[in-house]
mmCIF file of the N, C-alpha and C atoms, coordinates in Angstrom:
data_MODEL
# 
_entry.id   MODEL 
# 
loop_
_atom_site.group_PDB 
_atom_site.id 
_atom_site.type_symbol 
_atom_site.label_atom_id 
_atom_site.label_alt_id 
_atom_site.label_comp_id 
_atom_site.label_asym_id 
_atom_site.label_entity_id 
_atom_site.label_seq_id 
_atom_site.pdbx_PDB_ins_code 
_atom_site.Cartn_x 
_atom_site.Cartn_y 
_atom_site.Cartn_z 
_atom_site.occupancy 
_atom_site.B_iso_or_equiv 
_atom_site.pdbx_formal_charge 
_atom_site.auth_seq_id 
_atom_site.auth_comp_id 
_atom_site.auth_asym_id 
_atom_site.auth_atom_id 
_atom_site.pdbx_PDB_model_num 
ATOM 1   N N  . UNK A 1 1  ? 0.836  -1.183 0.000   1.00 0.00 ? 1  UNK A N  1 
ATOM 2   C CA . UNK A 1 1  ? 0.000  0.000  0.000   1.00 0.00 ? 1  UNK A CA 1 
ATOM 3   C C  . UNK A 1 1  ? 0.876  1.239  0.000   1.00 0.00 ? 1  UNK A C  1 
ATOM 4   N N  . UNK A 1 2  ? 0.479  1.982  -0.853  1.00 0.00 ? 2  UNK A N  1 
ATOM 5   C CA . UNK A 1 2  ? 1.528  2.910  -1.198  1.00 0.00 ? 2  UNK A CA 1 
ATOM 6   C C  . UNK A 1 2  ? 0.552  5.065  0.065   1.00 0.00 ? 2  UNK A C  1 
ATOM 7   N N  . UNK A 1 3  ? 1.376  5.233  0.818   1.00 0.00 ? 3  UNK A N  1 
ATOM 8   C CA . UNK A 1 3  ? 0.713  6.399  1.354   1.00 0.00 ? 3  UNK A CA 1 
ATOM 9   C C  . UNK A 1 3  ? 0.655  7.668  0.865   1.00 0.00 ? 3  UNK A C  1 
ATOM 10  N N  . UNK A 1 4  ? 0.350  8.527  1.136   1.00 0.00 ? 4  UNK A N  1 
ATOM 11  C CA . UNK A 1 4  ? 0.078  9.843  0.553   1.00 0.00 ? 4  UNK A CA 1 
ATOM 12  C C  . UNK A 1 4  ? 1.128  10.752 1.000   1.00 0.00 ? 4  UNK A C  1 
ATOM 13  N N  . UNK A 1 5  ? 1.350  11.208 0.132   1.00 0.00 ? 5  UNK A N  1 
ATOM 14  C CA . UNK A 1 5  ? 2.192  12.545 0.278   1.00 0.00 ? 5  UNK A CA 1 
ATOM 15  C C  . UNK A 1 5  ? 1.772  13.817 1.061   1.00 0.00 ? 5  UNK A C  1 
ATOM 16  N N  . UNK A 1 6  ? 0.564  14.131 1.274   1.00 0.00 ? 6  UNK A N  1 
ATOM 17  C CA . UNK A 1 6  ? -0.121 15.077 1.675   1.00 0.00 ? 6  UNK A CA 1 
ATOM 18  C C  . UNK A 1 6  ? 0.326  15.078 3.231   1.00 0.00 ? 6  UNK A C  1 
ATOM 19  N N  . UNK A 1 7  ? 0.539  14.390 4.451   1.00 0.00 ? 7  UNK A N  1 
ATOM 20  C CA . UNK A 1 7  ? 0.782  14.515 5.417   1.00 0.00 ? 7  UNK A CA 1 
ATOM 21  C C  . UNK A 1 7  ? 2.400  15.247 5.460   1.00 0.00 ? 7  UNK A C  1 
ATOM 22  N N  . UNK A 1 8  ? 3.116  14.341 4.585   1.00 0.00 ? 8  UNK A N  1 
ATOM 23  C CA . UNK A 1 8  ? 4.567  14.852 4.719   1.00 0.00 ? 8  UNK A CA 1 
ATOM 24  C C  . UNK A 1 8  ? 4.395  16.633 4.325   1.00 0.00 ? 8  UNK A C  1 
ATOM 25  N N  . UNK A 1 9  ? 3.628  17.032 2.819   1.00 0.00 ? 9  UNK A N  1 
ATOM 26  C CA . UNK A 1 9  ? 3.682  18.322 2.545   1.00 0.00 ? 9  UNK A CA 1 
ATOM 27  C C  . UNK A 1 9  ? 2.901  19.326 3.340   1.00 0.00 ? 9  UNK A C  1 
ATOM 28  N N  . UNK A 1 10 ? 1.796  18.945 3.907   1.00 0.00 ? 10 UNK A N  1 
ATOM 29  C CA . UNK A 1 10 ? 1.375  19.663 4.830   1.00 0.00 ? 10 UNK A CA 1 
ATOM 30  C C  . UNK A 1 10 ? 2.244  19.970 6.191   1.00 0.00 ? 10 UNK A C  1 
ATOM 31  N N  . UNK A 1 11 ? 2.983  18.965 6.534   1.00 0.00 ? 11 UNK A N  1 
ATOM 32  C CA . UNK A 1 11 ? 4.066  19.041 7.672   1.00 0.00 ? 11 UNK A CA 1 
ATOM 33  C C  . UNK A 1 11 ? 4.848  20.055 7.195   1.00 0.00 ? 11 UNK A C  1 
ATOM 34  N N  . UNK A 1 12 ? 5.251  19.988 6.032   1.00 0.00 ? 12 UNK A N  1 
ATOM 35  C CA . UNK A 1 12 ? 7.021  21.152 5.693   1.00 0.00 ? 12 UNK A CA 1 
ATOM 36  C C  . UNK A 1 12 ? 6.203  22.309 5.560   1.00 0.00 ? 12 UNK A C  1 
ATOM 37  N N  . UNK A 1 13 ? 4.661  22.712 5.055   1.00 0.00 ? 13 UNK A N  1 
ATOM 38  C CA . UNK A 1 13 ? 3.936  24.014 5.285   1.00 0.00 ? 13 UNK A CA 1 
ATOM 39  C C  . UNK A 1 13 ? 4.110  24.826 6.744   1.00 0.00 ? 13 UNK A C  1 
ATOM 40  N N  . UNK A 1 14 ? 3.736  23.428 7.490   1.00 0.00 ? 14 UNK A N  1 
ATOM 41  C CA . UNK A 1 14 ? 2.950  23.819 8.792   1.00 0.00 ? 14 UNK A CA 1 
ATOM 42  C C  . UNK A 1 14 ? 4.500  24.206 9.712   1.00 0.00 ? 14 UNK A C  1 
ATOM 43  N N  . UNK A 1 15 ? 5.368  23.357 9.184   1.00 0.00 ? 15 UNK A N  1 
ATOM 44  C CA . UNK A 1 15 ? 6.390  23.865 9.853   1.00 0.00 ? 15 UNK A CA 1 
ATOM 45  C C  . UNK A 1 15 ? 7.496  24.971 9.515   1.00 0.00 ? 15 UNK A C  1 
ATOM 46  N N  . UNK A 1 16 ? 7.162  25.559 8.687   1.00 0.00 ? 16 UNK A N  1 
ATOM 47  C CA . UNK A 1 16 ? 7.929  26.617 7.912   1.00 0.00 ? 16 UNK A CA 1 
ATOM 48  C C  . UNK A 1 16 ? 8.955  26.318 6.867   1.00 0.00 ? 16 UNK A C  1 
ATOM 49  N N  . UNK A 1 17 ? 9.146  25.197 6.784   1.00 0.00 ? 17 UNK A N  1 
ATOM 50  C CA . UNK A 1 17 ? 9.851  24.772 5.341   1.00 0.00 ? 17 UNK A CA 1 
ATOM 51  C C  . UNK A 1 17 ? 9.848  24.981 4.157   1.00 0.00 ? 17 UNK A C  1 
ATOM 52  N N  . UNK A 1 18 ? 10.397 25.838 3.423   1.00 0.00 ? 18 UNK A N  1 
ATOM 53  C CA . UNK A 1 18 ? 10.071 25.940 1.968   1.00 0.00 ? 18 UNK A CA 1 
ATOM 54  C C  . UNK A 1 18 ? 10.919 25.310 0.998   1.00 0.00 ? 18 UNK A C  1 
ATOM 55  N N  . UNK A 1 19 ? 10.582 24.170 0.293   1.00 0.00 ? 19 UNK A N  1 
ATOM 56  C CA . UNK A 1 19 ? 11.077 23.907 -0.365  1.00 0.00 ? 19 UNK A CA 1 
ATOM 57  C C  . UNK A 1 19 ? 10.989 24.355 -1.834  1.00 0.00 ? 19 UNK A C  1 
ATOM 58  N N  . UNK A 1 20 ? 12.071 25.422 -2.705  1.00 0.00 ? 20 UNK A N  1 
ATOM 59  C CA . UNK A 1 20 ? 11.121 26.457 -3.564  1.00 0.00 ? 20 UNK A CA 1 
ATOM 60  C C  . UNK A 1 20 ? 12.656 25.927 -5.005  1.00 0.00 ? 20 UNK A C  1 
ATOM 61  N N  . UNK A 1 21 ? 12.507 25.402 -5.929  1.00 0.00 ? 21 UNK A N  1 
ATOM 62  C CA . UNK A 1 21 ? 13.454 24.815 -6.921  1.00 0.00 ? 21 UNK A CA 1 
ATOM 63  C C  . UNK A 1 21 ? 13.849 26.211 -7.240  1.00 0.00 ? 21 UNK A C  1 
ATOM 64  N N  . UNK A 1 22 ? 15.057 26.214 -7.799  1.00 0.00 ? 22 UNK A N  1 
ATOM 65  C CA . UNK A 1 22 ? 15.483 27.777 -8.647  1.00 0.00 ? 22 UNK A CA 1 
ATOM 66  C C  . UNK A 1 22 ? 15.990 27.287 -9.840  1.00 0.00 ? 22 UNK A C  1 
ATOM 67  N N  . UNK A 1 23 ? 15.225 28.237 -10.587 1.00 0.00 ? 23 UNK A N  1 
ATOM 68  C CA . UNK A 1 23 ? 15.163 28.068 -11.937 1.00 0.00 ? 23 UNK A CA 1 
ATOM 69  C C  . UNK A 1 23 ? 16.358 28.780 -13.084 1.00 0.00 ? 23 UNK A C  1 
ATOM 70  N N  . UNK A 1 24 ? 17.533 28.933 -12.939 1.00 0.00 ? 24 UNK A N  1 
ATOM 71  C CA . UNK A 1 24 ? 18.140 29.910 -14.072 1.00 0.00 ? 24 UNK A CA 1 
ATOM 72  C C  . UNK A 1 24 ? 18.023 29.597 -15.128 1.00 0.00 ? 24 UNK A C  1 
ATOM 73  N N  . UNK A 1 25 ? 18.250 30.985 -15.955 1.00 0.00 ? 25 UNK A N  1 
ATOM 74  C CA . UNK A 1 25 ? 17.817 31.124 -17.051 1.00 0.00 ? 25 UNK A CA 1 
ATOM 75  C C  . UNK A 1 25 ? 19.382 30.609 -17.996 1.00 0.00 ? 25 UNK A C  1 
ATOM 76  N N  . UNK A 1 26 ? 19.601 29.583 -18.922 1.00 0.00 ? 26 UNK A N  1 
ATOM 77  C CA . UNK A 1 26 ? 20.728 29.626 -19.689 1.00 0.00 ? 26 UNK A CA 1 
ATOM 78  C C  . UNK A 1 26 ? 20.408 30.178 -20.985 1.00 0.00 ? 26 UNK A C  1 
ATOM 79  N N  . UNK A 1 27 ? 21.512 30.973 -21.277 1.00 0.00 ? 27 UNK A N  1 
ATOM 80  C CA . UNK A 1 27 ? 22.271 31.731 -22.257 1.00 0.00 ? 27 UNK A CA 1 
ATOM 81  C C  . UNK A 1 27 ? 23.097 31.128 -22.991 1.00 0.00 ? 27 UNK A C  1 
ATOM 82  N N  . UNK A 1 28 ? 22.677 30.684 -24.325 1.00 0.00 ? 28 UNK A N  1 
ATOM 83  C CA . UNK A 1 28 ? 24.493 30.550 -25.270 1.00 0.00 ? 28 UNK A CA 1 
ATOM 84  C C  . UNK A 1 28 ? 24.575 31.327 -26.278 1.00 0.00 ? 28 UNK A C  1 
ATOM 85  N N  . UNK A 1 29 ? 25.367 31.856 -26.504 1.00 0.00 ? 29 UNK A N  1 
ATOM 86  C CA . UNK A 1 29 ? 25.633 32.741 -27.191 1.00 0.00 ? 29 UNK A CA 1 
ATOM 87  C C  . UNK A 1 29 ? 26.892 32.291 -28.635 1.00 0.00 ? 29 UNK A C  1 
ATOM 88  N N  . UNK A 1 30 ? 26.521 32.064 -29.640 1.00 0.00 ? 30 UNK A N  1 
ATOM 89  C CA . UNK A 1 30 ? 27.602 31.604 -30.429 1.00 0.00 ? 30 UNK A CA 1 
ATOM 90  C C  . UNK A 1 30 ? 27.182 32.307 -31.709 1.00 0.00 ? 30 UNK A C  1 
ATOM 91  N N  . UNK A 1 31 ? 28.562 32.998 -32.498 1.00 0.00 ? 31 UNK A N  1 
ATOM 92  C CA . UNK A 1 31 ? 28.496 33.691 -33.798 1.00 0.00 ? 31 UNK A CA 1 
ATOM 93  C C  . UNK A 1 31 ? 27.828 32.565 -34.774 1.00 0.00 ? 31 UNK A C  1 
ATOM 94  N N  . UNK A 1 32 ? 27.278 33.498 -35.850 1.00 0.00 ? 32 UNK A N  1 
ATOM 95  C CA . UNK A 1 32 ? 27.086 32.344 -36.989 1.00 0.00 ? 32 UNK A CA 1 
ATOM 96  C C  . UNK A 1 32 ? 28.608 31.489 -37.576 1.00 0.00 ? 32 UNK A C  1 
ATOM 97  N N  . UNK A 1 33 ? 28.462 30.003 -38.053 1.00 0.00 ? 33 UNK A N  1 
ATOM 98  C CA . UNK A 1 33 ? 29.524 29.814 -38.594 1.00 0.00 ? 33 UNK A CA 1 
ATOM 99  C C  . UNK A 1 33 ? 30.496 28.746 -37.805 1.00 0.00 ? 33 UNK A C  1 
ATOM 100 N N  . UNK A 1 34 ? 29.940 28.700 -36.135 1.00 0.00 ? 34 UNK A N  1 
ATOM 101 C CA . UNK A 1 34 ? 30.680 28.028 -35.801 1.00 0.00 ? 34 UNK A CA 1 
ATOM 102 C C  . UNK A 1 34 ? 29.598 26.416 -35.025 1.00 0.00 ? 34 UNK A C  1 
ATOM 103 N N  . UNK A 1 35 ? 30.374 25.476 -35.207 1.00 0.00 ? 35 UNK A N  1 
ATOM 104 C CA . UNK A 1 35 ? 29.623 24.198 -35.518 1.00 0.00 ? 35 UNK A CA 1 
ATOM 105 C C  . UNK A 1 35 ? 29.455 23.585 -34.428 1.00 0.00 ? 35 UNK A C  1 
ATOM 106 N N  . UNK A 1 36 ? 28.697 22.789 -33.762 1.00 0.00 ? 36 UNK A N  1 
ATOM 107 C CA . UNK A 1 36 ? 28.860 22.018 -31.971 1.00 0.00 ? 36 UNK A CA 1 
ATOM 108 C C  . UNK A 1 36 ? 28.674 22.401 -31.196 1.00 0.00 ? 36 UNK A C  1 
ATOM 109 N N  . UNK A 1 37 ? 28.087 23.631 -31.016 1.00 0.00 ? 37 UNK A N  1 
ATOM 110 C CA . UNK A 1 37 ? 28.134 24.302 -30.252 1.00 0.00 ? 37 UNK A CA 1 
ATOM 111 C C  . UNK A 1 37 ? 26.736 24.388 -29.380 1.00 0.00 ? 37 UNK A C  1 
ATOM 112 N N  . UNK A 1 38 ? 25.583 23.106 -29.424 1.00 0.00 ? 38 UNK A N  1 
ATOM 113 C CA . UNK A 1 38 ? 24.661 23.327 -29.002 1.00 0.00 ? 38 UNK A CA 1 
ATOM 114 C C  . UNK A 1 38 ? 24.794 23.445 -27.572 1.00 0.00 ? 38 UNK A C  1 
ATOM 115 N N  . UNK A 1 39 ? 23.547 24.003 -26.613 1.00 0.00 ? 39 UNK A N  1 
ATOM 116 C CA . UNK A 1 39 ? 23.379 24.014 -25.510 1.00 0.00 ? 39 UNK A CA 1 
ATOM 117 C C  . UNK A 1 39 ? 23.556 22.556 -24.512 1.00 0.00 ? 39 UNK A C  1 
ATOM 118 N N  . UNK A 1 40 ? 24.317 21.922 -23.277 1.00 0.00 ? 40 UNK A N  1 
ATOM 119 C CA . UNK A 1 40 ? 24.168 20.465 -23.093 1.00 0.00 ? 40 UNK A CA 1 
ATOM 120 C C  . UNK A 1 40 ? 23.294 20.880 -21.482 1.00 0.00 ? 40 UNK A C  1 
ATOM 121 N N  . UNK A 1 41 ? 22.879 19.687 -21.520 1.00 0.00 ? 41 UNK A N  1 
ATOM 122 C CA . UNK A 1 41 ? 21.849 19.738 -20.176 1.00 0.00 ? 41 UNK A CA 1 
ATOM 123 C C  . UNK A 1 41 ? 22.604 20.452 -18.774 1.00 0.00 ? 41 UNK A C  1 
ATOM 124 N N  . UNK A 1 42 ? 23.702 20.448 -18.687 1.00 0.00 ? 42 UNK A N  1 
ATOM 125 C CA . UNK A 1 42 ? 23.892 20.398 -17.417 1.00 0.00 ? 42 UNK A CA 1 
ATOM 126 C C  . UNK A 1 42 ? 25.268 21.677 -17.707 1.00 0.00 ? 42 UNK A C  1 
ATOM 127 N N  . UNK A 1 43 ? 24.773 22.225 -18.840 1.00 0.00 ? 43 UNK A N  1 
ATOM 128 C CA . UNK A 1 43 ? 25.239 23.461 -18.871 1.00 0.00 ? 43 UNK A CA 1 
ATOM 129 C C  . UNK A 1 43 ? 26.890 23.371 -19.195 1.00 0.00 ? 43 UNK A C  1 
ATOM 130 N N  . UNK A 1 44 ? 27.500 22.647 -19.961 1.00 0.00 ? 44 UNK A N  1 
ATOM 131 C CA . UNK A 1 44 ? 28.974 22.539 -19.498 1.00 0.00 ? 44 UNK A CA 1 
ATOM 132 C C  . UNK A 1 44 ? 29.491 22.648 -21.226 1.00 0.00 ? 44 UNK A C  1 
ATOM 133 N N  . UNK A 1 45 ? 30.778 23.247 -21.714 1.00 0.00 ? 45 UNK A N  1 
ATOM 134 C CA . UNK A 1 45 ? 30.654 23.779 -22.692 1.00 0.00 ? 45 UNK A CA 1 
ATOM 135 C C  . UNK A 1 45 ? 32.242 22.841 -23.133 1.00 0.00 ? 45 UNK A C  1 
ATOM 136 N N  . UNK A 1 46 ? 31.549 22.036 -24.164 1.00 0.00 ? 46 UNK A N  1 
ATOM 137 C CA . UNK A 1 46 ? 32.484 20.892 -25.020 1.00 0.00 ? 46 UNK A CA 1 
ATOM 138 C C  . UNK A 1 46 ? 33.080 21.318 -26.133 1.00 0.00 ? 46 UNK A C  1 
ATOM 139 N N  . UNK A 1 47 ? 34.513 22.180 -25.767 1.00 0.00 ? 47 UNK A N  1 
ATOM 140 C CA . UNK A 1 47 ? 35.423 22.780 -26.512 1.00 0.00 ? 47 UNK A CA 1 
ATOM 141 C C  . UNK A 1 47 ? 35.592 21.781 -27.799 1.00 0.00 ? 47 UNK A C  1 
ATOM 142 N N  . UNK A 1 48 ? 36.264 20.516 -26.979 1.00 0.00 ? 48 UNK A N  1 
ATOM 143 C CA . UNK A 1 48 ? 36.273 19.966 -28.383 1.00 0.00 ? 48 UNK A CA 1 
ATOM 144 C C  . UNK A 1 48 ? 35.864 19.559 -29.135 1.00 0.00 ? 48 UNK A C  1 
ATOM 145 N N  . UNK A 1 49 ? 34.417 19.882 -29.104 1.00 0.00 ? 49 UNK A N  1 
ATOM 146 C CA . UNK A 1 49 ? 33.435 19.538 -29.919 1.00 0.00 ? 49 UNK A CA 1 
ATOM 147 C C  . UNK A 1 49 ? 33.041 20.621 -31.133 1.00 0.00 ? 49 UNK A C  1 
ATOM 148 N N  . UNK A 1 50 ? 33.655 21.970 -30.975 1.00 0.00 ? 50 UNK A N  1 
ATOM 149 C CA . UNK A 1 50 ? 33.366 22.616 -31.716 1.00 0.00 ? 50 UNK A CA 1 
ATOM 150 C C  . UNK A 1 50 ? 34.440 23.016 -33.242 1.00 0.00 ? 50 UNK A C  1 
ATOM 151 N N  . UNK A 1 51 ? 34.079 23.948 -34.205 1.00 0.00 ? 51 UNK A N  1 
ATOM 152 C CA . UNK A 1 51 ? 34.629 23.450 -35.364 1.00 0.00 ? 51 UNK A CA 1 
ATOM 153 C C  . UNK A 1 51 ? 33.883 24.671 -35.846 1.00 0.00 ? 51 UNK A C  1 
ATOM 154 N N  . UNK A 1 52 ? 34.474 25.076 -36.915 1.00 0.00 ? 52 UNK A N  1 
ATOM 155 C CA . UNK A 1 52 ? 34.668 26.344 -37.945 1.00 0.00 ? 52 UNK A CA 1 
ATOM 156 C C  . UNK A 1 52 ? 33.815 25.792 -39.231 1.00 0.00 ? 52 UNK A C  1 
ATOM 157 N N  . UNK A 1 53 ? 32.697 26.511 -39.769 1.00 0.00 ? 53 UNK A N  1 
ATOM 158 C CA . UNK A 1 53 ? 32.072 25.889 -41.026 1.00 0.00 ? 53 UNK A CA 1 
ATOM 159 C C  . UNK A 1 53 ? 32.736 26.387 -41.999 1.00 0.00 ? 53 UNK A C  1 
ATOM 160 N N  . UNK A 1 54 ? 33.010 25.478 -43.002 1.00 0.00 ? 54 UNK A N  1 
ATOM 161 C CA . UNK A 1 54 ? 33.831 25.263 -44.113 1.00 0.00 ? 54 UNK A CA 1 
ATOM 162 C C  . UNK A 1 54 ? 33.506 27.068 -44.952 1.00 0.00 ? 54 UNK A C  1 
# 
């Protein structure tokens, strides 16, 4: 039997807990022309992946 969540979240209300995610905003910024350069999940920027279009 699986229980409800509602006791635990009403507890972190009732007790002043906020649990609140933060959201930033990512930015990439790349000239036209240059290749690999997409955005990666966890934000981390794969030099050697990139490359000059012919």
């Amino acid at each position: 039997m699986r229980c409800s969540p509602r006791p635990f979240t009403q507890f972190m209300r009732d007790d002043g807990t906020v649990i609140q995610p933060f959201w930033r905003l990512l930015y990439r910024h790349v000239r036209p022309g240059i290749l690999g350069a997409k955005g990666h999940p966890i934000n981390e920027a794969h030099v050697h992946k990139l490359a000059m279009e012919a």
